[in-house]
N, C-alpha and C positions, 0 to 999 in steps of 0.2 A: 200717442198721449194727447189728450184735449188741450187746446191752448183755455188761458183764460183772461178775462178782461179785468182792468183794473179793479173791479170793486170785488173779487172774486168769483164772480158767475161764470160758467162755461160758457167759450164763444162760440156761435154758432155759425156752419157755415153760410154764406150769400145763399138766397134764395135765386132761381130760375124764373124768367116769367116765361111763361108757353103759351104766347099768345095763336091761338090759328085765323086765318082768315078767313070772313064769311065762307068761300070756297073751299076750305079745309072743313068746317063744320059739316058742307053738306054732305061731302065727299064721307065724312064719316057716320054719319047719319044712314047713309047705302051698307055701312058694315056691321050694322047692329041685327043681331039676330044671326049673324054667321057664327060659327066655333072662332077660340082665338087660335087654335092650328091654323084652321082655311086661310086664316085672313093674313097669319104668320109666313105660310107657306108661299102665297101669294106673293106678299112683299118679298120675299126673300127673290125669288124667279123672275119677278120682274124689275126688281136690283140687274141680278143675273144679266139681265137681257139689254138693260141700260149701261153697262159696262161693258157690253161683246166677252162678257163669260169672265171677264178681272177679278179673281176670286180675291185680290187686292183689297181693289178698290168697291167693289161691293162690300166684304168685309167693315172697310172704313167708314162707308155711306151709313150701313143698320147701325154702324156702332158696336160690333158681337166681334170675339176674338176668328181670326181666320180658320183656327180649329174646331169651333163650334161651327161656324160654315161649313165646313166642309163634314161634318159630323151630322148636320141637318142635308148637306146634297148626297149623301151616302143614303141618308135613309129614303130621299124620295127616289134617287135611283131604284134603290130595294124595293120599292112598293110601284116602281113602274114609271116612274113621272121624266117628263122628259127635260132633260137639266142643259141648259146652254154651254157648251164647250167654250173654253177660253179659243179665242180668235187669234190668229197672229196678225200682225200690222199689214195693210195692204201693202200691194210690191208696188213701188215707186214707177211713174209711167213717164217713157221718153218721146218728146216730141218728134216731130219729123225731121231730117238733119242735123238731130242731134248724137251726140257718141253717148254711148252708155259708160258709165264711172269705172273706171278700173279697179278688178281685185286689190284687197287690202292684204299685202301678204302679212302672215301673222306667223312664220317659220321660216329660219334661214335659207336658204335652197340646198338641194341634198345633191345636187349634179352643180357641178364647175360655174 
């Protein structure tokens, strides 16, 4: 339901400024004359690929629900395109001299 302002008129929400910077201009300036797919798809993989495959946090980055993600990496899988695998974290590296962490046991023990 609209809210509305004292004098009756519907209130309207806060406007957005979307300022870019000269470098944002140029930058889109190179994308003029491509389809909005190409340039969609684009963004989309190289999200991808700036998150080591975080369908998360890529998701979060474009702004698009995680199921629409994954409903656009379905479809370029489908047509061939090569989609970043989510990464797992690298394995932690041990110094020289040092012990490696002991297992976290997460079950009682099943022998005595």
């Amino acid at each position: 339901m609209p809210r509305y302002t004292a004098n009756g008129t519907p209130e309207r929400p806060p406007t957005r400024s979307y300022t870019l910077s000269p470098f944002d201009h140029e930058c889109l300036g190179h994308l003029v004359g491509h389809t909005l797919a190409l340039v969609k798809r684009e963004l989309i993989l190289q999200t991808l690929r700036y998150v080591n495959g975080n369908r998360t946090r890529a998701a979060d980055l474009l702004g698009i629900s995680i199921r629409s993600l994954r409903d656009h990496i379905r479809k370029y899988k489908s047509h061939g395109e090569s989609v970043p695998k989510p990464e797992s974290p690298p394995a932690p590296t041990i110094a020289d001299g040092e012990r490696p962490p002991r297992p976290v046991r997460t079950s009682p023990r099943m022998f005595g």
